[in-house]
N, CA, C and O atoms as a Maestro MAE file, in Angstrom:
{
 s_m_m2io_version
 :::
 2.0.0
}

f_m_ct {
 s_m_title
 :::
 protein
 m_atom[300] {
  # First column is atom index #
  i_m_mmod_type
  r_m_x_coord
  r_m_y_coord
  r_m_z_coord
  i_m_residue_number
  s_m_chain_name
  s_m_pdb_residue_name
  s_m_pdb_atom_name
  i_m_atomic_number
  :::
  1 25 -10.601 24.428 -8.645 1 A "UNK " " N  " 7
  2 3 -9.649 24.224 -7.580 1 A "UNK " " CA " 6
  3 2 -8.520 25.240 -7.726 1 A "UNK " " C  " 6
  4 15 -8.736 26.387 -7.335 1 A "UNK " " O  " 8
  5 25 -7.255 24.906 -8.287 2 A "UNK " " N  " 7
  6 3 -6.587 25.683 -8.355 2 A "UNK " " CA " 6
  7 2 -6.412 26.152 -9.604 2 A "UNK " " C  " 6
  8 15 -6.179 25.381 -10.535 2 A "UNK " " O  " 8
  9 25 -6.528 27.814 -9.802 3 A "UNK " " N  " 7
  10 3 -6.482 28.876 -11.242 3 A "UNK " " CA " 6
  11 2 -4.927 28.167 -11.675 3 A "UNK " " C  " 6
  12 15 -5.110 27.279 -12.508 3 A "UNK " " O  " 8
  13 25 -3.539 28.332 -11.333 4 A "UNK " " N  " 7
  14 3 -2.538 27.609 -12.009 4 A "UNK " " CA " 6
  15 2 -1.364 26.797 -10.814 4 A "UNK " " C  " 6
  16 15 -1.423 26.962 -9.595 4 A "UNK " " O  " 8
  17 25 -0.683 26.212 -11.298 5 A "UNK " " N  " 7
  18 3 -0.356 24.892 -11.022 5 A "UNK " " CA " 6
  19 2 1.530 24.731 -11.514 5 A "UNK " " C  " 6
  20 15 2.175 24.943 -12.541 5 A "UNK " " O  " 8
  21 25 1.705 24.456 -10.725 6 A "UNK " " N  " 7
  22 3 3.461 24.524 -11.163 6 A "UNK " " CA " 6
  23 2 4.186 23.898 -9.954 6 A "UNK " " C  " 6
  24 15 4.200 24.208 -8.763 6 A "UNK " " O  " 8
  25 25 4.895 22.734 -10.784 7 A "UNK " " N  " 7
  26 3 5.810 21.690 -10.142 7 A "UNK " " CA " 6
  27 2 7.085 22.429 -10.401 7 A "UNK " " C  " 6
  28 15 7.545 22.893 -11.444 7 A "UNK " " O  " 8
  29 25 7.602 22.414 -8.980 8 A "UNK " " N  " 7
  30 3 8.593 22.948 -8.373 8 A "UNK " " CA " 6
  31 2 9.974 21.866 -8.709 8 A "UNK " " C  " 6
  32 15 10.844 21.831 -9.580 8 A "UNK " " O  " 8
  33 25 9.699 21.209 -7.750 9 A "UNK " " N  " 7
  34 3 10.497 19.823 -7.607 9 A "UNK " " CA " 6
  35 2 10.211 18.766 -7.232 9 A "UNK " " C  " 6
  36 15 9.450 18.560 -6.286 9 A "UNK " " O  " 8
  37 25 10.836 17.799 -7.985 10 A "UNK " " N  " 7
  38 3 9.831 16.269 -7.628 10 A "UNK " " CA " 6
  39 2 11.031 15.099 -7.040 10 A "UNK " " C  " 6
  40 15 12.050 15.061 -7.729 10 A "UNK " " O  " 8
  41 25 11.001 14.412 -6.164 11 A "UNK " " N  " 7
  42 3 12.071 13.266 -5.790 11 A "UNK " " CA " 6
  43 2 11.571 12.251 -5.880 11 A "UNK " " C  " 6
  44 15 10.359 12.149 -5.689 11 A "UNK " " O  " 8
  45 25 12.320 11.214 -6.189 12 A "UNK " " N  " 7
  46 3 11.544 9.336 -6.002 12 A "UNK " " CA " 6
  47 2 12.700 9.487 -4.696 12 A "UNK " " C  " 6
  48 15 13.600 10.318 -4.569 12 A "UNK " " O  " 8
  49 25 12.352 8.498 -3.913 13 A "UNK " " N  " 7
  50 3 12.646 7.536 -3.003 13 A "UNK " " CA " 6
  51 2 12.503 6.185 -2.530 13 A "UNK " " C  " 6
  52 15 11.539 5.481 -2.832 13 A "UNK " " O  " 8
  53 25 13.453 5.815 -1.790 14 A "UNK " " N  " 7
  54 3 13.374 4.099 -1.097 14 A "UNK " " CA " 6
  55 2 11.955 4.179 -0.741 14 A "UNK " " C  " 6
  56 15 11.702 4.913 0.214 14 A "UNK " " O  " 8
  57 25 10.587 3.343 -1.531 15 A "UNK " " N  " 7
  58 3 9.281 3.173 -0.601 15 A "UNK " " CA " 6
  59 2 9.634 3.349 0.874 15 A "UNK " " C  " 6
  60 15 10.693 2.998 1.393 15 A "UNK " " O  " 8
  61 25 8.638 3.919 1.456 16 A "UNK " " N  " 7
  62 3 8.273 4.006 3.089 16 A "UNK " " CA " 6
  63 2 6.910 3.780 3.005 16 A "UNK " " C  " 6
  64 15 6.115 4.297 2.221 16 A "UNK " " O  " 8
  65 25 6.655 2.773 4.083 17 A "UNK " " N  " 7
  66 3 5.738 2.283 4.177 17 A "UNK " " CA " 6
  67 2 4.757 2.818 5.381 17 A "UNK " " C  " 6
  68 15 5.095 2.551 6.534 17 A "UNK " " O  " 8
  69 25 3.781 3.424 5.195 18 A "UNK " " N  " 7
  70 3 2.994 4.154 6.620 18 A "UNK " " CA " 6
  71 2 2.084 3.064 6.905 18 A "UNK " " C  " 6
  72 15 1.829 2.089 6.198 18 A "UNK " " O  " 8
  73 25 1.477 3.479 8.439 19 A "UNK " " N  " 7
  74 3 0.388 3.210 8.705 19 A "UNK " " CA " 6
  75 2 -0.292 4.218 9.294 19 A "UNK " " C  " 6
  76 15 0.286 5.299 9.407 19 A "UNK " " O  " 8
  77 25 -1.963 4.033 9.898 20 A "UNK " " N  " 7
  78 3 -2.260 5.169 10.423 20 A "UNK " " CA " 6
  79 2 -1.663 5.752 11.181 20 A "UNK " " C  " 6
  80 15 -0.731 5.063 11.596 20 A "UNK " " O  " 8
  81 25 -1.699 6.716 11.616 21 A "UNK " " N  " 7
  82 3 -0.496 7.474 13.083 21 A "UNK " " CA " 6
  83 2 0.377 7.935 12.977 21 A "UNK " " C  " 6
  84 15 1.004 8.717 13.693 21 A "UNK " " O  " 8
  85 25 0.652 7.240 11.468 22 A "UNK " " N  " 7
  86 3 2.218 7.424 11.530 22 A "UNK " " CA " 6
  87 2 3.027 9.457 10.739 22 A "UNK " " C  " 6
  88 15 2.353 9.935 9.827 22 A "UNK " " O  " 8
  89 25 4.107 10.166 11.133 23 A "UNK " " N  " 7
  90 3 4.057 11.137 10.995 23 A "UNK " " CA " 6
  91 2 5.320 10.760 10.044 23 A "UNK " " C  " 6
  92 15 6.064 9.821 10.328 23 A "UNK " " O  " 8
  93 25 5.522 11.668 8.753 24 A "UNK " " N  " 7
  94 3 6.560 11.845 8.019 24 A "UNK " " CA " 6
  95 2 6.805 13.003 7.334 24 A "UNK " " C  " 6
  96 15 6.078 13.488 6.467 24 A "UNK " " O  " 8
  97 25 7.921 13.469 7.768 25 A "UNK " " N  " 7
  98 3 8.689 14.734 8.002 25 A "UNK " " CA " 6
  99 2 9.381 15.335 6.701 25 A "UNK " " C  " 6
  100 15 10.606 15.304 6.815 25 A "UNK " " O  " 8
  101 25 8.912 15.908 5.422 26 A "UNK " " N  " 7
  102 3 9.830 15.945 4.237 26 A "UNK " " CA " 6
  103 2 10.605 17.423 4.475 26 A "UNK " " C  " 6
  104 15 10.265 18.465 5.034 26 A "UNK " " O  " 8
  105 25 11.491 17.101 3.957 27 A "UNK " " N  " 7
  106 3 11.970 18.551 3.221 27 A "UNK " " CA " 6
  107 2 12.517 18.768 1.591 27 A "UNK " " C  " 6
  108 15 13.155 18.057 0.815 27 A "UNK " " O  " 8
  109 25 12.069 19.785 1.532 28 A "UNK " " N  " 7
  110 3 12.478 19.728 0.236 28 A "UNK " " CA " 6
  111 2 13.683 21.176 -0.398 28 A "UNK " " C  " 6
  112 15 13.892 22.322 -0.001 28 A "UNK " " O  " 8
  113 25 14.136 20.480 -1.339 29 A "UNK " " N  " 7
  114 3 15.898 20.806 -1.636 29 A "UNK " " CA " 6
  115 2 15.456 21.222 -3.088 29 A "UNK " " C  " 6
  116 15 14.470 20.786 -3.680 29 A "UNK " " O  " 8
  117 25 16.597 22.383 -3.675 30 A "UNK " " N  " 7
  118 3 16.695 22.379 -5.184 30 A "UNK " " CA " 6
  119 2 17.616 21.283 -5.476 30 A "UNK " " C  " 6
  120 15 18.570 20.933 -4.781 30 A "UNK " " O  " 8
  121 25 17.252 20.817 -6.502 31 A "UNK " " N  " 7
  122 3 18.087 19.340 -7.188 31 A "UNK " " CA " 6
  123 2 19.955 20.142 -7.718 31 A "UNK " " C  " 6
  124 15 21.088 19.697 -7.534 31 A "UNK " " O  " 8
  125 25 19.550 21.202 -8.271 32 A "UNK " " N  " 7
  126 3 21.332 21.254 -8.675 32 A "UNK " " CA " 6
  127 2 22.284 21.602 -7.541 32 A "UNK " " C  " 6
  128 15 23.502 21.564 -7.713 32 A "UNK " " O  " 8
  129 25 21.678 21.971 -6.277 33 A "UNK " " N  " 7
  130 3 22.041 22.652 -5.197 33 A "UNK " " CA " 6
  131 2 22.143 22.189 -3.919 33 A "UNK " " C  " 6
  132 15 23.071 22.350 -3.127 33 A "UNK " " O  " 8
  133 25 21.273 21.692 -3.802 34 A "UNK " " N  " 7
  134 3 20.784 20.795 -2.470 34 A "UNK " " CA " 6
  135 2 20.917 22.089 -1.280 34 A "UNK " " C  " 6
  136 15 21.295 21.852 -0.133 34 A "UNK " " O  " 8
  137 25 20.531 23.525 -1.771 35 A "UNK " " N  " 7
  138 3 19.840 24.300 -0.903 35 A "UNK " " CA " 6
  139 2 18.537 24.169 -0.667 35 A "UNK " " C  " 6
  140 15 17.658 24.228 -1.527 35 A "UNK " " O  " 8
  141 25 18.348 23.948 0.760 36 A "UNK " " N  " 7
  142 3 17.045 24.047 1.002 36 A "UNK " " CA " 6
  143 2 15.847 25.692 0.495 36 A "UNK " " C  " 6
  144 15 15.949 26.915 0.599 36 A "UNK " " O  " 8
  145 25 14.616 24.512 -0.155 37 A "UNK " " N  " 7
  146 3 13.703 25.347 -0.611 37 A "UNK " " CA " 6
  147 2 13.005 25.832 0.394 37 A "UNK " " C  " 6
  148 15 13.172 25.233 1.456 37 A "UNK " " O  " 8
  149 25 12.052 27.000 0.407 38 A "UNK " " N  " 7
  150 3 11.417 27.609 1.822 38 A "UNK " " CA " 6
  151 2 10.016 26.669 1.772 38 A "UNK " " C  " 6
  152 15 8.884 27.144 1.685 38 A "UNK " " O  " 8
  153 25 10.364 25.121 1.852 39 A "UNK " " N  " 7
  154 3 8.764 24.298 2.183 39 A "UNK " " CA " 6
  155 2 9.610 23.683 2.772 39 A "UNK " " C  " 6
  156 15 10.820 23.684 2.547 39 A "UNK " " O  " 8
  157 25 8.631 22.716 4.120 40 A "UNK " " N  " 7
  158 3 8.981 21.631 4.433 40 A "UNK " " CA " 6
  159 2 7.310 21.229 4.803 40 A "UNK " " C  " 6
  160 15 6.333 21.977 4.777 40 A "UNK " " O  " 8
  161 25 7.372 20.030 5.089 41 A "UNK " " N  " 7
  162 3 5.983 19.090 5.267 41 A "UNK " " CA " 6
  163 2 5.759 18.169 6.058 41 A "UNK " " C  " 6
  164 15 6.616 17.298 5.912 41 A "UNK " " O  " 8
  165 25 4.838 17.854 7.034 42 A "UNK " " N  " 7
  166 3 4.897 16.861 7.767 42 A "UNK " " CA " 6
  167 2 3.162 16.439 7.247 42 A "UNK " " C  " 6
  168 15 2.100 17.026 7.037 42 A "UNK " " O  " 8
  169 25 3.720 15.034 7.218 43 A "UNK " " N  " 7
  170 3 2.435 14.633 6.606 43 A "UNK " " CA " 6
  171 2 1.758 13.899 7.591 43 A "UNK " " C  " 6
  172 15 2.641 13.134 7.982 43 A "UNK " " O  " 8
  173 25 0.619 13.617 8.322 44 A "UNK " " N  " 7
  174 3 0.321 12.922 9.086 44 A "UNK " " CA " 6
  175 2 -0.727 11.584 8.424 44 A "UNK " " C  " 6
  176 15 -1.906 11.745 8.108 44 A "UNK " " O  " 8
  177 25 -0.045 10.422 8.334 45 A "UNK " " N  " 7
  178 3 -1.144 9.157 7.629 45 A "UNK " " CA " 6
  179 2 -2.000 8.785 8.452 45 A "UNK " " C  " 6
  180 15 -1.929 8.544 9.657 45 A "UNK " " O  " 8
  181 25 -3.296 8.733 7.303 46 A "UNK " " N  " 7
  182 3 -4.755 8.378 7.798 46 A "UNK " " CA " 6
  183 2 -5.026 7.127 8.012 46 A "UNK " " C  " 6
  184 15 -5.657 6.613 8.935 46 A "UNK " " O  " 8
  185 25 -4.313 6.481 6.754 47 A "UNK " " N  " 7
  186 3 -4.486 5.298 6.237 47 A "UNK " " CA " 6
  187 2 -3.241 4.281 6.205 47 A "UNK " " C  " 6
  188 15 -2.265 4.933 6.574 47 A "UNK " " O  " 8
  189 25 -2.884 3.033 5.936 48 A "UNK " " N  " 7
  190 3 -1.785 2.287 5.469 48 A "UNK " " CA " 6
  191 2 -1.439 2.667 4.155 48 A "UNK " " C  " 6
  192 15 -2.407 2.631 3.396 48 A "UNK " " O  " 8
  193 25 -0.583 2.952 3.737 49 A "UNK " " N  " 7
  194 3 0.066 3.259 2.611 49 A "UNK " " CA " 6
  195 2 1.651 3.357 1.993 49 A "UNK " " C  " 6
  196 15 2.564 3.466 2.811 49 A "UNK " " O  " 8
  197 25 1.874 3.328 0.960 50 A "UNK " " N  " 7
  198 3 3.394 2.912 0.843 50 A "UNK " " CA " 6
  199 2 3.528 4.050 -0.309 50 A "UNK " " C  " 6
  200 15 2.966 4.040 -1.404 50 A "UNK " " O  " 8
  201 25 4.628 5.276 0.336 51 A "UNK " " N  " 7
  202 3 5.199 6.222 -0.449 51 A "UNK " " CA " 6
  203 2 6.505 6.352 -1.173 51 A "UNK " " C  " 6
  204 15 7.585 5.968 -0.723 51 A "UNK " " O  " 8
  205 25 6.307 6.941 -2.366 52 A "UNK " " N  " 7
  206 3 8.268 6.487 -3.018 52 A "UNK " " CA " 6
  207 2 8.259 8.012 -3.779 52 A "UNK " " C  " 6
  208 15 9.115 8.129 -4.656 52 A "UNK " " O  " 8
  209 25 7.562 8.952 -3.587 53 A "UNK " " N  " 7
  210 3 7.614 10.706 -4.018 53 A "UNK " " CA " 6
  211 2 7.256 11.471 -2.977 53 A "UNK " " C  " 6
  212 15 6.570 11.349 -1.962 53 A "UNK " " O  " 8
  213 25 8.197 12.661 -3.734 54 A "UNK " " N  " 7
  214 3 7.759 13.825 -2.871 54 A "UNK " " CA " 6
  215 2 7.616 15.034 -4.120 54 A "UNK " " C  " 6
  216 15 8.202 14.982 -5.201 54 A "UNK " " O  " 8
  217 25 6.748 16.044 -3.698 55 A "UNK " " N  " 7
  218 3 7.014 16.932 -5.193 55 A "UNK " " CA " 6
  219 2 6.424 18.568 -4.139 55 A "UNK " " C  " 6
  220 15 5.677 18.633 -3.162 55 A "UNK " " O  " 8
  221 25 6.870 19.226 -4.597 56 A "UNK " " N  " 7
  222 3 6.759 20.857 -3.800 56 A "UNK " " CA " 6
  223 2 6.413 21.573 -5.401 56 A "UNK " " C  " 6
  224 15 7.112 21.489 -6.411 56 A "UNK " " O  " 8
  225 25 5.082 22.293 -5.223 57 A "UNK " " N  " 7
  226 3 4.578 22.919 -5.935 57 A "UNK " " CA " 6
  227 2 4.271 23.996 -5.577 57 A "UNK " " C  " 6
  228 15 4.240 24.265 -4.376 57 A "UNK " " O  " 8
  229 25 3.906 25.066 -6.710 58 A "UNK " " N  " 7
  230 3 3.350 26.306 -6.718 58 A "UNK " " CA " 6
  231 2 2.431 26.782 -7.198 58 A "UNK " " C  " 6
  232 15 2.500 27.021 -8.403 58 A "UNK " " O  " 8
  233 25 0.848 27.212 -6.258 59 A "UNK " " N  " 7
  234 3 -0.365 27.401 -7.368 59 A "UNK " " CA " 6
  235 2 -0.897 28.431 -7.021 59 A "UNK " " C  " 6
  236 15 -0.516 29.101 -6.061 59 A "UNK " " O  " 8
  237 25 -2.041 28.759 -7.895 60 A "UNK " " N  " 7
  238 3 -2.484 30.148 -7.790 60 A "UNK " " CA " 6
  239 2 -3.956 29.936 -7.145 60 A "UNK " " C  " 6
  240 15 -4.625 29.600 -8.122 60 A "UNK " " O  " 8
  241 25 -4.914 29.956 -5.892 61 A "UNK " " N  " 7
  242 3 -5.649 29.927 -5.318 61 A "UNK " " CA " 6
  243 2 -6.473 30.608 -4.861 61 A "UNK " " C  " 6
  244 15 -6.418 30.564 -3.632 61 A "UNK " " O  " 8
  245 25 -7.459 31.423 -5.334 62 A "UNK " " N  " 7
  246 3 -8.627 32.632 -4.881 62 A "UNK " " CA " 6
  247 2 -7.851 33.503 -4.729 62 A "UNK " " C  " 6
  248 15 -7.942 34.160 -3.692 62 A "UNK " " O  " 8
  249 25 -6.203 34.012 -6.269 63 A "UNK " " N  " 7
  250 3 -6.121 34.714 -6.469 63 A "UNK " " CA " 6
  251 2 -4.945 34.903 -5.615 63 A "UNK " " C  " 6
  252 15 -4.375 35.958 -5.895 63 A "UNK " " O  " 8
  253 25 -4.454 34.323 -4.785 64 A "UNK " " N  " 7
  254 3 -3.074 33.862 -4.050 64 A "UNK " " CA " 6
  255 2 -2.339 32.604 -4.874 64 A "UNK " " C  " 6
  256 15 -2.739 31.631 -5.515 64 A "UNK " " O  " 8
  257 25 -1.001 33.183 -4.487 65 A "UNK " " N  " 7
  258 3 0.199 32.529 -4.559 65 A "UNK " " CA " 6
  259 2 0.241 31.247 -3.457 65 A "UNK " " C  " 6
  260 15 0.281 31.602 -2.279 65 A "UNK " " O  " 8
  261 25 0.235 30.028 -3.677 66 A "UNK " " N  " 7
  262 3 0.644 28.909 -2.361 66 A "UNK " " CA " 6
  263 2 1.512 28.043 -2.738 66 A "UNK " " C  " 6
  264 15 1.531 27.592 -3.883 66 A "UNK " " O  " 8
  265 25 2.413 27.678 -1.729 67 A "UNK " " N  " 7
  266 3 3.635 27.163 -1.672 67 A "UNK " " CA " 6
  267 2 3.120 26.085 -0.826 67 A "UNK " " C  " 6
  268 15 2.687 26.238 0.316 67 A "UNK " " O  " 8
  269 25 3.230 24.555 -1.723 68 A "UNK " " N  " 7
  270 3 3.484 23.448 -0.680 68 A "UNK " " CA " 6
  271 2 3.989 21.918 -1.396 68 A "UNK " " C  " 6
  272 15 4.425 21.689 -2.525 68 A "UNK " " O  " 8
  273 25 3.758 21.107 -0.362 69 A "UNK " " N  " 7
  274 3 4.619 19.910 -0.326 69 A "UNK " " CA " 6
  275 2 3.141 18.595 -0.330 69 A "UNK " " C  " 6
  276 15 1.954 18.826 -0.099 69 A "UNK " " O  " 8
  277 25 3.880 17.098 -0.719 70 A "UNK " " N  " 7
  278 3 3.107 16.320 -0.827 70 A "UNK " " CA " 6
  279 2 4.051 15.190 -0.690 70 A "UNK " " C  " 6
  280 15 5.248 15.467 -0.762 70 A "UNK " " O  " 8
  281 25 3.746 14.117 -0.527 71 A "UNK " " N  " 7
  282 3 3.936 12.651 -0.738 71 A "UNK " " CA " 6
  283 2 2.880 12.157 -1.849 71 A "UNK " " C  " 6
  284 15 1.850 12.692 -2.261 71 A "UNK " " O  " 8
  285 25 3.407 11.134 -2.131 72 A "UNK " " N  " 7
  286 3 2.871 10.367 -3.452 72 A "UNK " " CA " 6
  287 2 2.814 9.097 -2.980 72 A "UNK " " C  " 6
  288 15 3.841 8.660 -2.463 72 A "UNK " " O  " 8
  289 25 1.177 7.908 -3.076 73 A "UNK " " N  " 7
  290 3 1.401 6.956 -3.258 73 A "UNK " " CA " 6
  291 2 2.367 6.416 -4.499 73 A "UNK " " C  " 6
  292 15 2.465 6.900 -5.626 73 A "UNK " " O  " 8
  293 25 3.126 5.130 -3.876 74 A "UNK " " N  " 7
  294 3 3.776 4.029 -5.207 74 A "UNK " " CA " 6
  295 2 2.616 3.591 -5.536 74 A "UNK " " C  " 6
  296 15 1.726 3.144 -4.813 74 A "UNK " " O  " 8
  297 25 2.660 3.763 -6.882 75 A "UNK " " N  " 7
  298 3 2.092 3.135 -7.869 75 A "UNK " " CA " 6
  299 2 1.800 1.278 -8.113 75 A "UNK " " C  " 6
  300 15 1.237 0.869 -9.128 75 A "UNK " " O  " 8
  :::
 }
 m_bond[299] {
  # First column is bond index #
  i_m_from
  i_m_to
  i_m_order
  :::
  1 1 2 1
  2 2 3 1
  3 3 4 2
  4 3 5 1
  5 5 6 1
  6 6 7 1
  7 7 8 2
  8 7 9 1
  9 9 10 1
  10 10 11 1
  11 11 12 2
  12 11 13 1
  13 13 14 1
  14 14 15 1
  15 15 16 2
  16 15 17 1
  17 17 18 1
  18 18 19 1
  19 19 20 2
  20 19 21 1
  21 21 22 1
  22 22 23 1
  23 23 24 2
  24 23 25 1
  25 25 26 1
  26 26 27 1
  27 27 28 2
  28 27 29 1
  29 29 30 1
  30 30 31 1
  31 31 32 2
  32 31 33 1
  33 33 34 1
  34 34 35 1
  35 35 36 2
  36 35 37 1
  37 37 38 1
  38 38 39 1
  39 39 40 2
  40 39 41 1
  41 41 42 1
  42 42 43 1
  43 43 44 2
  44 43 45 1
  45 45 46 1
  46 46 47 1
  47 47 48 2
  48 47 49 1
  49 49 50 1
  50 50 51 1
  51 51 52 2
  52 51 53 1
  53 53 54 1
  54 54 55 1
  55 55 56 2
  56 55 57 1
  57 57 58 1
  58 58 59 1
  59 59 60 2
  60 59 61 1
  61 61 62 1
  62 62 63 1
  63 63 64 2
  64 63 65 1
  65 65 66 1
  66 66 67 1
  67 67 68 2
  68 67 69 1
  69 69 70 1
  70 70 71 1
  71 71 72 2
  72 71 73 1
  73 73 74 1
  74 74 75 1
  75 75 76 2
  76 75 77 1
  77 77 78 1
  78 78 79 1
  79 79 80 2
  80 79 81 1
  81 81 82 1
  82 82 83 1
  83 83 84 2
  84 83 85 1
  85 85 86 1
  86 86 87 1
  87 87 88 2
  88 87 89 1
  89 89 90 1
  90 90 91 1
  91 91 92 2
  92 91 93 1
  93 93 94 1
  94 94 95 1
  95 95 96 2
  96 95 97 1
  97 97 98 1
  98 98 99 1
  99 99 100 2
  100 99 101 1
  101 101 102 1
  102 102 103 1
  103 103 104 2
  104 103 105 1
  105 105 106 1
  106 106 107 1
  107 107 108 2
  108 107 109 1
  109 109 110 1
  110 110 111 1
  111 111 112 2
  112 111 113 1
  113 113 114 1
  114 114 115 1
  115 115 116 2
  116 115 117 1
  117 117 118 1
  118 118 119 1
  119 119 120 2
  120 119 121 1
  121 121 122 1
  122 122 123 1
  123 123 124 2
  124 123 125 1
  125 125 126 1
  126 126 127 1
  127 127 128 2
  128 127 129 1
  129 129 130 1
  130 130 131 1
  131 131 132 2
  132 131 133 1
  133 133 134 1
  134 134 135 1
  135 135 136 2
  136 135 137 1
  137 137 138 1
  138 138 139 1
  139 139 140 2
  140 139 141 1
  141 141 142 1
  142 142 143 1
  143 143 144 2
  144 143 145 1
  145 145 146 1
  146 146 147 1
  147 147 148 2
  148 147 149 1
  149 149 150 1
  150 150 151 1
  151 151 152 2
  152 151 153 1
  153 153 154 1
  154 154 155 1
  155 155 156 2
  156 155 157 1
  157 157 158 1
  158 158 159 1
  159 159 160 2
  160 159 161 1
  161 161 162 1
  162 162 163 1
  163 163 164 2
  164 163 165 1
  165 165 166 1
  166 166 167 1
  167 167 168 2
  168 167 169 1
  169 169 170 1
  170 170 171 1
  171 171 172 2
  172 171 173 1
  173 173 174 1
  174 174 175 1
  175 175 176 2
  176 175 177 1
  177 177 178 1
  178 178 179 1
  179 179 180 2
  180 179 181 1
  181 181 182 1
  182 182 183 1
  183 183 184 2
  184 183 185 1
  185 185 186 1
  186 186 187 1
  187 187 188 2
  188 187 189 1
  189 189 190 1
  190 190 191 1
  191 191 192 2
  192 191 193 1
  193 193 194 1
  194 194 195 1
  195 195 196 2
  196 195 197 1
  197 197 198 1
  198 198 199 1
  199 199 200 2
  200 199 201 1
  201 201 202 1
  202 202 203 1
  203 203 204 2
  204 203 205 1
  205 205 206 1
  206 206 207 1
  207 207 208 2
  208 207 209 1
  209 209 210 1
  210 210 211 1
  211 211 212 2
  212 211 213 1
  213 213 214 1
  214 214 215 1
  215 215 216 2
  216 215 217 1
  217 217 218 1
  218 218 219 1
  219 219 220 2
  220 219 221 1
  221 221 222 1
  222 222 223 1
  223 223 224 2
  224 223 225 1
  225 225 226 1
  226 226 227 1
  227 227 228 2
  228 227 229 1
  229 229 230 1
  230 230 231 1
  231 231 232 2
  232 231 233 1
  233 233 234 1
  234 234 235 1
  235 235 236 2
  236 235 237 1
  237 237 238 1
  238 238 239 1
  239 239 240 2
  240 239 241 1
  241 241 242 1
  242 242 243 1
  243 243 244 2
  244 243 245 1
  245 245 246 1
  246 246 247 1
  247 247 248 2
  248 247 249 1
  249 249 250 1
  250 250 251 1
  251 251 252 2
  252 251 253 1
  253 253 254 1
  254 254 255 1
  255 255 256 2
  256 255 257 1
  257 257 258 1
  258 258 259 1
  259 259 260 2
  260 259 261 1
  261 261 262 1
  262 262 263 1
  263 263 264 2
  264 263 265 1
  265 265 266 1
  266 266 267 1
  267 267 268 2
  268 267 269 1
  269 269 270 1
  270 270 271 1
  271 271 272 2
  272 271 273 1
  273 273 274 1
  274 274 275 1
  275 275 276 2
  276 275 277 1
  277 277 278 1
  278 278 279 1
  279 279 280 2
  280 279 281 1
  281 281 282 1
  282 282 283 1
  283 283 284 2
  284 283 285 1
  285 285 286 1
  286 286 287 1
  287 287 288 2
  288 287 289 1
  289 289 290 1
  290 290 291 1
  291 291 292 2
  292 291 293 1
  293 293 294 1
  294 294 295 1
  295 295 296 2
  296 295 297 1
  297 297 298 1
  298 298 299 1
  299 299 300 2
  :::
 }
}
């Protein structure tokens, strides 16, 4: 999958609770700064699910650089 792998920045949050349909809009910030990083994410849910992370990573992919964003099921 991906040659290397590097967590950028990670946030917890108040659970949000999706269902299918539903669209959620992240952005993501440096933590000492609260300048915005060059990702943002809209996640579109498939499923019902209840999120409390967000984390923006950096990996190395067929030899490219990629920049992106995620939500995290709560555990």
């Amino acid at each position: 999958m991906f040659e290397k792998f590097k967590e950028i920045g990670r946030n917890y949050f108040q659970p949000i609770h999706l269902v299918a349909g539903d669209s959620l809009h992240v952005t993501y910030y440096r933590d000492e700064t609260g300048e915005v990083v060059l990702c943002e994410a809209k996640i579109n849910a498939e499923q019902a699910m209840v999120v409390d992370e967000a984390m923006l990573f950096e990996a190395v992919y067929e030899g490219r650089k990629v920049l992106g964003g995620m939500v995290l099921e709560k555990k």
